[in-house]
Every structure is written in structure tokens, then in C-alpha cells.
C-alpha atoms as an extended CHARMM CRD file, in Angstrom:
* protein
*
       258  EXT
         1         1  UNK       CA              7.4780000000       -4.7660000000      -19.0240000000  PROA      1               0.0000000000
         2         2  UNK       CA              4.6510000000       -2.3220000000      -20.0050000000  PROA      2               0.0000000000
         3         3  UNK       CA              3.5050000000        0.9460000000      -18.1360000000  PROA      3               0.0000000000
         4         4  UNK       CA              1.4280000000        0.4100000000      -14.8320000000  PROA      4               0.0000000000
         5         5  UNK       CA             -1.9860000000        0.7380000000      -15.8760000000  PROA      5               0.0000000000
         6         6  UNK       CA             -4.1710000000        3.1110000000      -14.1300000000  PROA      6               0.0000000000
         7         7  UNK       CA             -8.0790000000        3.3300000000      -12.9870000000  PROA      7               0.0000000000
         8         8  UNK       CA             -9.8780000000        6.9910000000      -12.8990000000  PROA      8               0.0000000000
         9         9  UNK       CA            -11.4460000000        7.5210000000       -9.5110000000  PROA      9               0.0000000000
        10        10  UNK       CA            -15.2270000000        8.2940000000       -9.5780000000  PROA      10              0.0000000000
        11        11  UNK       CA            -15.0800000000       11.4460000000       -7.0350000000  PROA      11              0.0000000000
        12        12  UNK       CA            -12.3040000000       13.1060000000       -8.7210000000  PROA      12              0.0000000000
        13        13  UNK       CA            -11.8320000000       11.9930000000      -11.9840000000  PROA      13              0.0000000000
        14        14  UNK       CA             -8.2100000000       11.6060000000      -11.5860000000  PROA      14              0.0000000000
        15        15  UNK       CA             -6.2980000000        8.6230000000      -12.4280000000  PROA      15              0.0000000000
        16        16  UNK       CA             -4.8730000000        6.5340000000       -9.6530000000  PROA      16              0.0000000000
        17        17  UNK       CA             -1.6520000000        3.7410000000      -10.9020000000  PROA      17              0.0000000000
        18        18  UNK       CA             -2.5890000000        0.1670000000       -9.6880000000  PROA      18              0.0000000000
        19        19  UNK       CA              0.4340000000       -0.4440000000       -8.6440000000  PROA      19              0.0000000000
        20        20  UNK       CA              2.0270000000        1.6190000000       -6.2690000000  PROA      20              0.0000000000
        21        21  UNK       CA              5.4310000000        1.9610000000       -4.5420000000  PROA      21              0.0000000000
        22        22  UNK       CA              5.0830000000        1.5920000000       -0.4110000000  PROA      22              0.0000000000
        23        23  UNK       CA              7.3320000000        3.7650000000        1.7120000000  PROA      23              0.0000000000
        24        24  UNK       CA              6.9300000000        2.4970000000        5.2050000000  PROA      24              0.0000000000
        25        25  UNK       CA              9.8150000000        0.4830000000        7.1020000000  PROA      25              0.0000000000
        26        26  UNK       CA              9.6030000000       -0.9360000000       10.4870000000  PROA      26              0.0000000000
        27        27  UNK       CA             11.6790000000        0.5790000000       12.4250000000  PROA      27              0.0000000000
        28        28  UNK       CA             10.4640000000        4.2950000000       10.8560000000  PROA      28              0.0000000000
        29        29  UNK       CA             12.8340000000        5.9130000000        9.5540000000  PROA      29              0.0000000000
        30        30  UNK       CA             15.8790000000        2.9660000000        8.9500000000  PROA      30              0.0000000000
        31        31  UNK       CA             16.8800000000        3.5980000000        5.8540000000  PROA      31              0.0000000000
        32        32  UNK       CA             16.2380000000        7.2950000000        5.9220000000  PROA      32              0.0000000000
        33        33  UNK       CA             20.0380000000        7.9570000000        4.3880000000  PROA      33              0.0000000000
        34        34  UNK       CA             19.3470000000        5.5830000000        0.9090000000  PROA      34              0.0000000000
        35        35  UNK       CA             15.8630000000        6.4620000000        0.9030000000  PROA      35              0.0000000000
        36        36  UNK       CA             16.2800000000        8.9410000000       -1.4590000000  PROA      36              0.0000000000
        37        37  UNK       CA             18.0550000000        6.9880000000       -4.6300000000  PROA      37              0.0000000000
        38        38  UNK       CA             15.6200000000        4.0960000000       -3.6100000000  PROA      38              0.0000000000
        39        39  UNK       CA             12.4310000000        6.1850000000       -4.3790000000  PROA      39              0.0000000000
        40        40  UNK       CA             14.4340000000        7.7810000000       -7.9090000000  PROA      40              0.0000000000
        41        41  UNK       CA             15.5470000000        4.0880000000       -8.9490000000  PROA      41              0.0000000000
        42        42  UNK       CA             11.7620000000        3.2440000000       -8.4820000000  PROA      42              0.0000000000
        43        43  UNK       CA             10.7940000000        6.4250000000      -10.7240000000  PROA      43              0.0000000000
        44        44  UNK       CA             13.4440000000        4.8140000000      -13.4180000000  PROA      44              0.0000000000
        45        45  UNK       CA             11.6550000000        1.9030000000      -13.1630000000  PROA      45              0.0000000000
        46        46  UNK       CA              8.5670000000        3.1320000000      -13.8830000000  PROA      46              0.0000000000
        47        47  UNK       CA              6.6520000000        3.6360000000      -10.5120000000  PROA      47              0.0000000000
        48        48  UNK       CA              4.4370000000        6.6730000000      -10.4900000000  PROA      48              0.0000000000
        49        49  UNK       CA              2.4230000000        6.2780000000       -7.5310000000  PROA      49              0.0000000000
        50        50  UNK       CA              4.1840000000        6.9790000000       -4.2950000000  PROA      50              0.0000000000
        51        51  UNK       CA              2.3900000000        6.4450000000       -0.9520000000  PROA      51              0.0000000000
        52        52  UNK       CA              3.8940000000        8.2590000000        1.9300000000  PROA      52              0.0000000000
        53        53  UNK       CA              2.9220000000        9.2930000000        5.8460000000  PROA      53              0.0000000000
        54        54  UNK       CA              4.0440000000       11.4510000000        8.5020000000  PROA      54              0.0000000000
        55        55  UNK       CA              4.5100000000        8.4360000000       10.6100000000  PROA      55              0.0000000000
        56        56  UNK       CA              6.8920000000        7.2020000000        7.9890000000  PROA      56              0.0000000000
        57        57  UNK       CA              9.3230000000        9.6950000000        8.2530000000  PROA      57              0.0000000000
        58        58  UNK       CA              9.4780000000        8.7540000000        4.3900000000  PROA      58              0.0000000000
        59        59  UNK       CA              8.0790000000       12.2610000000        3.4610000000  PROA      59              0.0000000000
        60        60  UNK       CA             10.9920000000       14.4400000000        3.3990000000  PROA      60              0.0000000000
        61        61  UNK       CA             13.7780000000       12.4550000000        1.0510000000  PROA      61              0.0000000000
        62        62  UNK       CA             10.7160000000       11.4740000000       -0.6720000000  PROA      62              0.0000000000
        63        63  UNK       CA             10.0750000000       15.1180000000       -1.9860000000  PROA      63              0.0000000000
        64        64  UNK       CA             14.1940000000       15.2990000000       -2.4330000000  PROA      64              0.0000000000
        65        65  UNK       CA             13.4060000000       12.2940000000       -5.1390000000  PROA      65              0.0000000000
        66        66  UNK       CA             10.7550000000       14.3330000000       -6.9470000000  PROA      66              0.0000000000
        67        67  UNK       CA             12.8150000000       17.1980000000       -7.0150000000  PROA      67              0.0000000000
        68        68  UNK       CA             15.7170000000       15.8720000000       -8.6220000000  PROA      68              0.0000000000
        69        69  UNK       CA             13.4440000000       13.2970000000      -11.0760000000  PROA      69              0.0000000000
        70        70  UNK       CA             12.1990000000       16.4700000000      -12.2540000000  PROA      70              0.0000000000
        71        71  UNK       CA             15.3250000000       18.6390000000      -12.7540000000  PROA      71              0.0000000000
        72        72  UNK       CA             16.8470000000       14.6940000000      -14.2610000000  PROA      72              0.0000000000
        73        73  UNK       CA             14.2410000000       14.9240000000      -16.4760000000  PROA      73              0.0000000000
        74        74  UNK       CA             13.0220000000       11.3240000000      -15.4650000000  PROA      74              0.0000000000
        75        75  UNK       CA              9.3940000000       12.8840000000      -15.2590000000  PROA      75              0.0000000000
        76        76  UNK       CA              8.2760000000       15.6670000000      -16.9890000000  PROA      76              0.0000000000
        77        77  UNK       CA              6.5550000000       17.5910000000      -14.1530000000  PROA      77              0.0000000000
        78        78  UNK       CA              4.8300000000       16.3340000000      -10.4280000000  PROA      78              0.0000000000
        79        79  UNK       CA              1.3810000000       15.9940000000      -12.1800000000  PROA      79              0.0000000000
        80        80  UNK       CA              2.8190000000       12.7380000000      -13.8270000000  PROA      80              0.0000000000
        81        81  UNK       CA              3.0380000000       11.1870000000      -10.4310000000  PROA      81              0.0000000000
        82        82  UNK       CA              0.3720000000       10.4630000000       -7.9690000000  PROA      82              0.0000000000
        83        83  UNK       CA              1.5590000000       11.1030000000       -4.0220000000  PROA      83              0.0000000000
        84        84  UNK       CA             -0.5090000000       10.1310000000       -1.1670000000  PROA      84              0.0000000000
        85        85  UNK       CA              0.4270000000       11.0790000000        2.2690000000  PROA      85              0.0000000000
        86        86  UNK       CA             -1.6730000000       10.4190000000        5.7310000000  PROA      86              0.0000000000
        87        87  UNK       CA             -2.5880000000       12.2760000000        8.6090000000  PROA      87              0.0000000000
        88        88  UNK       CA             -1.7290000000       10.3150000000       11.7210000000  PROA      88              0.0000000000
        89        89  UNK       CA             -4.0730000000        9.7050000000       14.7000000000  PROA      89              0.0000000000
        90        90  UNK       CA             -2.8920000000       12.4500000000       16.9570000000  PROA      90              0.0000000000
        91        91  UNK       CA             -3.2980000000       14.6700000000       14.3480000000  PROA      91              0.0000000000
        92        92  UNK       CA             -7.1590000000       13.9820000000       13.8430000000  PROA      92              0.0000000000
        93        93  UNK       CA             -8.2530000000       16.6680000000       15.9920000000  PROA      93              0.0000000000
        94        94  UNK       CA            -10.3220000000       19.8100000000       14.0100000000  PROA      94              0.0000000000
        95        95  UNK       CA             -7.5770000000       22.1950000000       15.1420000000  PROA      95              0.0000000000
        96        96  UNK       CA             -4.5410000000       19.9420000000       14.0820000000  PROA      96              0.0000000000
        97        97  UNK       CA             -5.1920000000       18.5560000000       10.7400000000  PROA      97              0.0000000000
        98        98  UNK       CA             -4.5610000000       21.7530000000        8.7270000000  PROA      98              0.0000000000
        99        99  UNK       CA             -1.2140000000       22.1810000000       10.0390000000  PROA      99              0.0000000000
       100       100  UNK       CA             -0.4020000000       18.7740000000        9.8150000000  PROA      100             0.0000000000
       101       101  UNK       CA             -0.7450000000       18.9870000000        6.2720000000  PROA      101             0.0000000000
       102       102  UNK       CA              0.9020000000       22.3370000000        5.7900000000  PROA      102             0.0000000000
       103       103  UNK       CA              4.1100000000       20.2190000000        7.2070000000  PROA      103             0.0000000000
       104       104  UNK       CA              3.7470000000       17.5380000000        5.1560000000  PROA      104             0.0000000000
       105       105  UNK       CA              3.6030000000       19.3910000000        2.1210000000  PROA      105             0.0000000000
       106       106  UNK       CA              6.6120000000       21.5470000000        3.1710000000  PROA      106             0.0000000000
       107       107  UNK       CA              8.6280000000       18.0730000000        3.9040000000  PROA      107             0.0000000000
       108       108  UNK       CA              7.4870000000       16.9570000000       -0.0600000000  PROA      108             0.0000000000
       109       109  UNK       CA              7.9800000000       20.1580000000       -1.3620000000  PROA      109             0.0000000000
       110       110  UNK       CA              4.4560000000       19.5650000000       -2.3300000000  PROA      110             0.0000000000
       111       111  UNK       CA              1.6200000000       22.1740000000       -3.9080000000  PROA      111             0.0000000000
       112       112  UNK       CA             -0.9010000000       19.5840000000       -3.2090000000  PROA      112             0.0000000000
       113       113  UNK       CA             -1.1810000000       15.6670000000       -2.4950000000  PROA      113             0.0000000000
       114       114  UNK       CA             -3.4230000000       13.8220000000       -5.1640000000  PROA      114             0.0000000000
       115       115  UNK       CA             -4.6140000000       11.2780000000       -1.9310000000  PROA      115             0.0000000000
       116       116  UNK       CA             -4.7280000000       12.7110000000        1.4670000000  PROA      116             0.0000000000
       117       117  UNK       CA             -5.9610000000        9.6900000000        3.8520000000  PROA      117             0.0000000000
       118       118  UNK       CA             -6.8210000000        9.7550000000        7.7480000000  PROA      118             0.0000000000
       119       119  UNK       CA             -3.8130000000        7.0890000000        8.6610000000  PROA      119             0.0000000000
       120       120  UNK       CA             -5.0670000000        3.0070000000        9.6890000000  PROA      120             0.0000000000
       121       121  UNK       CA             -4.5220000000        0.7080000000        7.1160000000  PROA      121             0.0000000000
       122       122  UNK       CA             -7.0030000000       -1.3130000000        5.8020000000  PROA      122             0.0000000000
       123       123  UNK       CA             -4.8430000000       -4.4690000000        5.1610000000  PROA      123             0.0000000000
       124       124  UNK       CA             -5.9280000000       -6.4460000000        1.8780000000  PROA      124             0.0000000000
       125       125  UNK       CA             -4.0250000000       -9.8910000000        1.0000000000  PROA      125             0.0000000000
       126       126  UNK       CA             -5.2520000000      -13.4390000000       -0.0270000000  PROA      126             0.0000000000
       127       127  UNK       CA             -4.9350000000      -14.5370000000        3.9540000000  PROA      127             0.0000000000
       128       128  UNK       CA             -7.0900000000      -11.6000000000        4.8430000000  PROA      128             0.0000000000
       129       129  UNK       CA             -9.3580000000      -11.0140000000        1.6250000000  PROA      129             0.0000000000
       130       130  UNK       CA            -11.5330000000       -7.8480000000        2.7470000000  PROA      130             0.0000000000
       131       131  UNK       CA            -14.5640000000       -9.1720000000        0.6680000000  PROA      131             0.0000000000
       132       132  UNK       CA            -17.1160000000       -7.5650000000        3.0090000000  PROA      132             0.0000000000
       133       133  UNK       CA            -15.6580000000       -4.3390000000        2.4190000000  PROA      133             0.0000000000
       134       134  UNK       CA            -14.5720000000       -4.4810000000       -1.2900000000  PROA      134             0.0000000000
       135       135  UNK       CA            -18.3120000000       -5.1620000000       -1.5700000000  PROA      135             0.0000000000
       136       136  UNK       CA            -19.6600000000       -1.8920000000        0.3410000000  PROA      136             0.0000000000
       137       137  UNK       CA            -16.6510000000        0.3630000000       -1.4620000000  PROA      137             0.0000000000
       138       138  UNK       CA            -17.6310000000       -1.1270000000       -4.8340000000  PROA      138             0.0000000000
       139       139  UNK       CA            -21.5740000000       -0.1120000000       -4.5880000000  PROA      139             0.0000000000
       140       140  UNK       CA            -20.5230000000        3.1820000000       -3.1580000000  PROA      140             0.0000000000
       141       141  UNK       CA            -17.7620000000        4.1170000000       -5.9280000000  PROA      141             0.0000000000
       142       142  UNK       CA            -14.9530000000        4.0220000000       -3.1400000000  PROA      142             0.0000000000
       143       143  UNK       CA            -11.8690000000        2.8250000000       -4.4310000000  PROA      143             0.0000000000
       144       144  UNK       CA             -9.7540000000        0.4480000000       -2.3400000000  PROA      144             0.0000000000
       145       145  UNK       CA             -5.8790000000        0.3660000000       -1.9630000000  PROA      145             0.0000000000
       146       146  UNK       CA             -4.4900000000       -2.7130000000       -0.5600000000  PROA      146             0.0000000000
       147       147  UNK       CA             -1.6740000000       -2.0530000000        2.2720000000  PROA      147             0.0000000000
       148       148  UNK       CA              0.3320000000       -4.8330000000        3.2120000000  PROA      148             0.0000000000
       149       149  UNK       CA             -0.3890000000       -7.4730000000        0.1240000000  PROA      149             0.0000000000
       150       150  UNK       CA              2.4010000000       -9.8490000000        0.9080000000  PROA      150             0.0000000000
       151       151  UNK       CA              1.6380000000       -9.9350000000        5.0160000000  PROA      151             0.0000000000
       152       152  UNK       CA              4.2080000000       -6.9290000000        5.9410000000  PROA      152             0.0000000000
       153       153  UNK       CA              6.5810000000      -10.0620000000        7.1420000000  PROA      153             0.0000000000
       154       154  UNK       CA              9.6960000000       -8.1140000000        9.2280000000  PROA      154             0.0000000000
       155       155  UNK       CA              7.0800000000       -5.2120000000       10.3990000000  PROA      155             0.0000000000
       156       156  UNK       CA              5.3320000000       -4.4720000000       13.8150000000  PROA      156             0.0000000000
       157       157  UNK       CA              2.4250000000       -4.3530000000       12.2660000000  PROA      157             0.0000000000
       158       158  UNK       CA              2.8070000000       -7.7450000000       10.0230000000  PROA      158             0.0000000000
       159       159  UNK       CA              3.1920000000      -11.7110000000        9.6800000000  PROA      159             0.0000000000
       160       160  UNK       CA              5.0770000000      -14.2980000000        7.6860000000  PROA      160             0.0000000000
       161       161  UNK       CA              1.5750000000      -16.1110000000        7.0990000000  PROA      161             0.0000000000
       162       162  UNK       CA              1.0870000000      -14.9290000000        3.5150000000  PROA      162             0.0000000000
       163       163  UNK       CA              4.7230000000      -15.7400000000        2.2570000000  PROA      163             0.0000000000
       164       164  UNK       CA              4.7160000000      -19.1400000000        4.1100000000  PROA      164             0.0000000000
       165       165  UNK       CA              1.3890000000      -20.0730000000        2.6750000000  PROA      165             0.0000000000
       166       166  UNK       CA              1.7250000000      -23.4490000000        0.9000000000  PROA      166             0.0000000000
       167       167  UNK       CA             -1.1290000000      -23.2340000000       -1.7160000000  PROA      167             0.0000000000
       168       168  UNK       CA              0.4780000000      -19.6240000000       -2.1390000000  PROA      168             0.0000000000
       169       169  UNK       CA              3.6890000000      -21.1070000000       -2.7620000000  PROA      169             0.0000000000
       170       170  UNK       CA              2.3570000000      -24.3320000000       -5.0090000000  PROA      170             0.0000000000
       171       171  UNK       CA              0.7480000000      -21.4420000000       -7.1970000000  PROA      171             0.0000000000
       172       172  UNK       CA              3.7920000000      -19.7240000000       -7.5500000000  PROA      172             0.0000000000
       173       173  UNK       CA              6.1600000000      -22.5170000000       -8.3480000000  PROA      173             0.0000000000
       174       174  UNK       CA              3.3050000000      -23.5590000000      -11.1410000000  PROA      174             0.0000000000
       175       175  UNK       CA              3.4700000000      -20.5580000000      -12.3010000000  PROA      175             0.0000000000
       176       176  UNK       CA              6.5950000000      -19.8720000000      -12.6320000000  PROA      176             0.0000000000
       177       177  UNK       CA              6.7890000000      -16.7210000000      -10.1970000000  PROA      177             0.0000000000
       178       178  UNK       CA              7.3320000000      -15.8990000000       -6.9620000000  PROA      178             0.0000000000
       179       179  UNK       CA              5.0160000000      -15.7970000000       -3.7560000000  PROA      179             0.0000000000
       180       180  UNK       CA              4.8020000000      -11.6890000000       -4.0550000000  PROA      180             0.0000000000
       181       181  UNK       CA              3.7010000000      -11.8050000000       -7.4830000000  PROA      181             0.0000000000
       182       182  UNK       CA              1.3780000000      -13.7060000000       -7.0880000000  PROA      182             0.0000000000
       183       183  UNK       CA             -0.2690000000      -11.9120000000       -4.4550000000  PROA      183             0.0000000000
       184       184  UNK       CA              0.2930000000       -8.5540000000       -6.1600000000  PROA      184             0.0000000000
       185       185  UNK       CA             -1.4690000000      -10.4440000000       -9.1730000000  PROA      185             0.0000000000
       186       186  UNK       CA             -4.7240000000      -11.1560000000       -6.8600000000  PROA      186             0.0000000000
       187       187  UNK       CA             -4.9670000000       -8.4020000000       -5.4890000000  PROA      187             0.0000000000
       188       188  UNK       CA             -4.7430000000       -6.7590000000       -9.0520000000  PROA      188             0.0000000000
       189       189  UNK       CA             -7.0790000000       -8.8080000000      -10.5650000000  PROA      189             0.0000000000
       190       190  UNK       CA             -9.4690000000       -7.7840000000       -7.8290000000  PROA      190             0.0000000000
       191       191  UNK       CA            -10.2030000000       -4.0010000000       -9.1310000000  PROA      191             0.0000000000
       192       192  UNK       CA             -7.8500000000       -2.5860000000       -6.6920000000  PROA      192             0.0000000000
       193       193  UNK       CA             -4.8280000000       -0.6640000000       -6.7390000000  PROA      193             0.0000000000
       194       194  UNK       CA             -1.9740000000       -2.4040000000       -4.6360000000  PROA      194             0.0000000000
       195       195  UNK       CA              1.2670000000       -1.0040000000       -2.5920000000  PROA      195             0.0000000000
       196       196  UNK       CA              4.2860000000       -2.9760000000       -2.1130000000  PROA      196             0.0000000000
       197       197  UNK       CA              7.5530000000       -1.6850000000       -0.8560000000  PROA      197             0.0000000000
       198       198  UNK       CA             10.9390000000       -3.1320000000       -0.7790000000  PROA      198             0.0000000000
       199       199  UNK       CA             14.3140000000       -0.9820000000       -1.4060000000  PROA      199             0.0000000000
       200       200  UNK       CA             16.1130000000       -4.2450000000       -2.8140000000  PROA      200             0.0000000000
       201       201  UNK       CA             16.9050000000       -3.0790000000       -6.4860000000  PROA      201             0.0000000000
       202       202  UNK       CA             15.9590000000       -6.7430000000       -7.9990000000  PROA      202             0.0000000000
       203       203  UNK       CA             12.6810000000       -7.3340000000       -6.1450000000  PROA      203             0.0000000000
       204       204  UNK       CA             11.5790000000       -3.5340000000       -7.5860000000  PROA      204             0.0000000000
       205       205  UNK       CA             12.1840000000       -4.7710000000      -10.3890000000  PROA      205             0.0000000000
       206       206  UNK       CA             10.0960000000       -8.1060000000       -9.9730000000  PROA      206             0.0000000000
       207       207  UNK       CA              7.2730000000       -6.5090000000       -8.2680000000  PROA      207             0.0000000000
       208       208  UNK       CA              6.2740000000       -4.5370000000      -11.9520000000  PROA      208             0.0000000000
       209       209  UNK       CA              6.3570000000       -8.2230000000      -13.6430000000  PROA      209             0.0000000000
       210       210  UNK       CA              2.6030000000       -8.8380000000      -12.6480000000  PROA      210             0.0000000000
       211       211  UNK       CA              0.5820000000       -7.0430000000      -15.6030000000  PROA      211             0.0000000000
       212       212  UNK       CA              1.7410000000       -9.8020000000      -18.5370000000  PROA      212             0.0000000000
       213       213  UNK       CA              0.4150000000      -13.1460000000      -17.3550000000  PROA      213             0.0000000000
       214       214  UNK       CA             -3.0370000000      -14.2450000000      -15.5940000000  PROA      214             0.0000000000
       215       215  UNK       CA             -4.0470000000      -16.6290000000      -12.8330000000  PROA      215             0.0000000000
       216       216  UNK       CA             -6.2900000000      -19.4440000000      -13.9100000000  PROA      216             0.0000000000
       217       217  UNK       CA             -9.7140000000      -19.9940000000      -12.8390000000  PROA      217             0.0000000000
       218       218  UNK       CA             -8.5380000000      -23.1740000000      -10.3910000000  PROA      218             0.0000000000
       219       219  UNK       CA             -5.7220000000      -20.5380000000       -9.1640000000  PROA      219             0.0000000000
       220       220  UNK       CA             -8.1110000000      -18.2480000000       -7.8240000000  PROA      220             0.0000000000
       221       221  UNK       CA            -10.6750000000      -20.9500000000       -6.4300000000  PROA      221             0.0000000000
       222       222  UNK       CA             -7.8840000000      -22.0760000000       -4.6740000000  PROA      222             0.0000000000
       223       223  UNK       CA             -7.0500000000      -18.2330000000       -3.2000000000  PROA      223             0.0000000000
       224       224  UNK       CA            -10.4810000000      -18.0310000000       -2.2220000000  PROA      224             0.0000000000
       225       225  UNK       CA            -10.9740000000      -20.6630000000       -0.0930000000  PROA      225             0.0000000000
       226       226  UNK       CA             -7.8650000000      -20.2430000000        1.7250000000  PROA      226             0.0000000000
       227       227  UNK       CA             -8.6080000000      -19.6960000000        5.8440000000  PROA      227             0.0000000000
       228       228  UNK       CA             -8.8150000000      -16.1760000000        6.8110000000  PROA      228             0.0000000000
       229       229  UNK       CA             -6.8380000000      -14.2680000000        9.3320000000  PROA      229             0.0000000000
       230       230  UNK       CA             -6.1770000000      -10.1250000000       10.1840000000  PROA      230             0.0000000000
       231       231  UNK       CA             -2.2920000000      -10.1270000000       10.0340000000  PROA      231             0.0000000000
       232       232  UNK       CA             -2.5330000000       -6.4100000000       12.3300000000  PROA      232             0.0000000000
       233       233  UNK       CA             -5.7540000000       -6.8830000000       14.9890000000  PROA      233             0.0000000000
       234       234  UNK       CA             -5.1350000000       -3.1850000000       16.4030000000  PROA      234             0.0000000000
       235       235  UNK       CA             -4.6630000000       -4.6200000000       20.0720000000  PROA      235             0.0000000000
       236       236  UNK       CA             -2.6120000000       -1.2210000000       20.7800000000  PROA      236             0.0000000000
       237       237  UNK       CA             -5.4250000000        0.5260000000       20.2220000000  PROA      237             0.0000000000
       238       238  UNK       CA             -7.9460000000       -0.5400000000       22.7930000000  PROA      238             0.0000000000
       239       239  UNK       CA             -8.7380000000        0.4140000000       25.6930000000  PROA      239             0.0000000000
       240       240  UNK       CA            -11.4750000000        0.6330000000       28.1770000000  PROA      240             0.0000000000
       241       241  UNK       CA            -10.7030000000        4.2800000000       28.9410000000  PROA      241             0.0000000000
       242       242  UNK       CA            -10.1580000000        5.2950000000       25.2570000000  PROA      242             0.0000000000
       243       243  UNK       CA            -13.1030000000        5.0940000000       22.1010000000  PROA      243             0.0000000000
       244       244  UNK       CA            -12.7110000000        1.4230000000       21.2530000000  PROA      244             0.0000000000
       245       245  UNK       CA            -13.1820000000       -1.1550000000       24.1210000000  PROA      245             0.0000000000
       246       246  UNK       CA            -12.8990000000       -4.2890000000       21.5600000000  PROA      246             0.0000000000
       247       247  UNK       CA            -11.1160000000       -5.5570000000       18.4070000000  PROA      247             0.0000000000
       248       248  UNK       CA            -14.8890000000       -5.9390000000       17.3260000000  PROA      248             0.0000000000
       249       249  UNK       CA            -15.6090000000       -2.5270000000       17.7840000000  PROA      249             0.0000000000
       250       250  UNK       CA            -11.9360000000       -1.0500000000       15.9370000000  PROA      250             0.0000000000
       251       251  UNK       CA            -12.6210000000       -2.9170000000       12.5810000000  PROA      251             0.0000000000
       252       252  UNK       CA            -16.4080000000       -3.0700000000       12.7930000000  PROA      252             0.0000000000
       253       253  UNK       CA            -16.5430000000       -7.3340000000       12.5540000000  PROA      253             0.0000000000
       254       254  UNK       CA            -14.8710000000       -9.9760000000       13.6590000000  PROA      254             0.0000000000
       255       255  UNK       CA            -11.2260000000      -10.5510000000       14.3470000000  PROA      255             0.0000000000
       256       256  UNK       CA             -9.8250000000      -13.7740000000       14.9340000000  PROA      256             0.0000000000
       257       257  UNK       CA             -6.9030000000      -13.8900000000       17.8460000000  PROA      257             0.0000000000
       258       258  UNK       CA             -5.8980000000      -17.4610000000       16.8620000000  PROA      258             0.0000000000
């Protein structure tokens, strides 16, 4: 297995790792005891893009893991990883966001973040494909992350639909790999950088084997023509007292509620 490859990002001119190592768990906070040695394994193995969140509760043994990579000598210094962190909704008020960050950088033991995002996913998988906005990022030079690439299965906020998928799964046994790679392939052969998390040691391990093989031409006809559907529609966050009255008016298009 080769190094992750990385893409420079047009407003900064910083590089960004395409494949990056998720920290959220449903509930937050489970396995906040291991956390630690599962985020240093992943720096052995080669992960270099962390993506954190208040919300998480994944910040603070996340920082304890670049300390001690750092004093192990498993990276050189922070500036060889890229850490994003996000600043959850009822923090996005003018007066709040500052020392929101101030904490979060205190629970990484953090100068600075290299990504600092307002927190709602924008979920990107072959069931829900996002080509209406990979389109308007990609003619505004906004790079895209995709959050939940294998469906999120086991989460509130996810589905088993992408790991049961059939043609998924016919692709996969064709190939030789399994379901996740697969979809961490797509999604990497589609310009963006990816997140997947999982503390199991092996699938790690399995998630990096996606930079050394290609799917075909019929492979990703096949992808593309598979039915969409939003795994996370956002229902929690409408209301007619509150900002956003509709699904339709959260994402900005249409959500089906299949």
C-alpha cells in the first residue's frame, strides 16, 4: 500500500489527503476510553487527515494521539497532518463561534485547525450521488468531502441501503473487494476527498487498499444509474416555528421520504 495521495485546495493552497480517517460514533462519545490508540494505530497506518467535531466528543483523545505520535516520532511535527474540526449549530451565533473554537483547540492541543467547517454534513455515496452539487463546487473551486460514503449503517443519522445494495455487492465480489472499497473507490475517483471511520484494526487497514486498482467503465455506468435516496433527510431540524419549514427548504432540492 502506497501513501494517500493528496489534492491542493484552490483558496489556500494547502494540501488536503483524499482519504481521511472519520471520528464520529453514534452514540457520541462510546468508545471515548480506546479512542486514543485507535486514532495512533490509524497514524501507523498511514492516515494523515483526521476529521473531528465538538459534537463528537472525539476532539480531546484526539489531540492526546497527536501528542504522543509526535513525541513517538510516528510524525515528524502537526503540519504533516491535516485536522478538521466543526462548529456545531448552537454555536453559530456571531458572539459564540470564537469561543467555540478557542475550546476546541484547547481540547486538540491545537495552534490552528487546517479545516474549520460550520457542522451539517453533506452526505456523498453511490445511493445518494450529490451530482448537482459536485457540479456548482467544481465551477466555483470548492472542494467537496464526502461524509458518510458507505451509508453510516449503525448511526442515527445513517442506513444499511449502501452496504445492502446488490449491484454494489455484484461489483465487489467481481472485483475482488469488499462493498466499502468499492464505495471509497467511487467516491475517489470522483475528485473528492472521502472520510470513513471504523476503530476495527483490520477494516483500517482495508479501507487504505483503494488507491491500486480501478473500476471499469461498465462498473461505474452501473453506479450511476443506481436509484437515488438521502440516507439523513434532516427531519429533526424542521419546524414551523424555527428557519426551515420543509426538507425542501434544509437541503435546497428535493428529498425523497420513500
Amino acid at each position: 500500500m502506497g501513501s494517500i495521495p493528496v489534492t491542493v485546495l484552490v483558496s489556500s493552497d494547502k494540501t488536503i489527503p483524499l482519504l481521511g480517517f472519520g471520528t464520529a460514533e453514534y452514540p457520541f462519545g462510546t468508545s471515548s476510553e480506546t479512542m486514543k490508540d485507535s486514532f495512533l494505530h490509524a497514524i501507523k497506518l498511514g492516515y494523515r487527515h483526521f476529521d473531528s467535531a465538538a459534537l463528537y466528543q472525539s476532539e480531546h483523545p484526539l489531540g492526546e494521539a497527536i501528542s504522543d505520535a509526535i513525541q513517538l516520532g510516528l510524525v515528524k511535527s502537526r503540519d504533516e497532518l491535516f485536522i478538521t474540526s466543526k462548529l456545531w449549530c448552537s454555536d453559530a451565533h456571531h458572539d459564540r463561534v470564537l469561543p467555540a473554537l478557542h475550546k476546541t483547540l484547547k481540547n486538540l492541543k491545537l495552534d490552528y485547525l487546517d479545516l474549520y467547517l460550520i457542522h451539517f454534513p453533506v452526505e456523498m455515496n453511490p445511493l445518494w450521488q450529490q451530482k448537482k452539487l459536485r457540479d456548482f463546487c467544481e465551477k466555483k473551486g470548492i472542494h467537496i468531502t464526502a461524509y458518510s460514503p458507505l451509508g453510516a449503517k449503525g448511526t442515527l443519522w445513517g442506513t444499511n441501503l449502501v452496504l445492502d445494495c446488490k449491484v454494489l455487492k455484484e461489483i465487489a465480489d467481481a472485483k475482488g473487494k469488499t462493498i466499502g472499497q468499492v464505495c471509497l473507490r467511487w467516491a475517489f475517483e470522483q475528485g473528492v476527498s472521502v472520510l470513513v471511520k471504523s476503530f476495527n484494526k483490520e477494516r483500517m487497514k482495508e479501507n487504505l487498499d483503494i488507491f491500486e486498482w480501478k473500476l471499469s467503465q461498465d462498473d461505474l455506468q452501473k453506479i450511476n444509474q443506481l436509484p437515488q435516496r438521502k440516507g439523513f433527510p434532516g427531519l429533526q431540524f424542521i419546524s414551523n416555528e424555527g428557519p426551515y419549514k420543509s426538507p425542501e427548504e434544509l437541503w435546497d432540492e428535493e428529498i425523497d421520504l420513500s
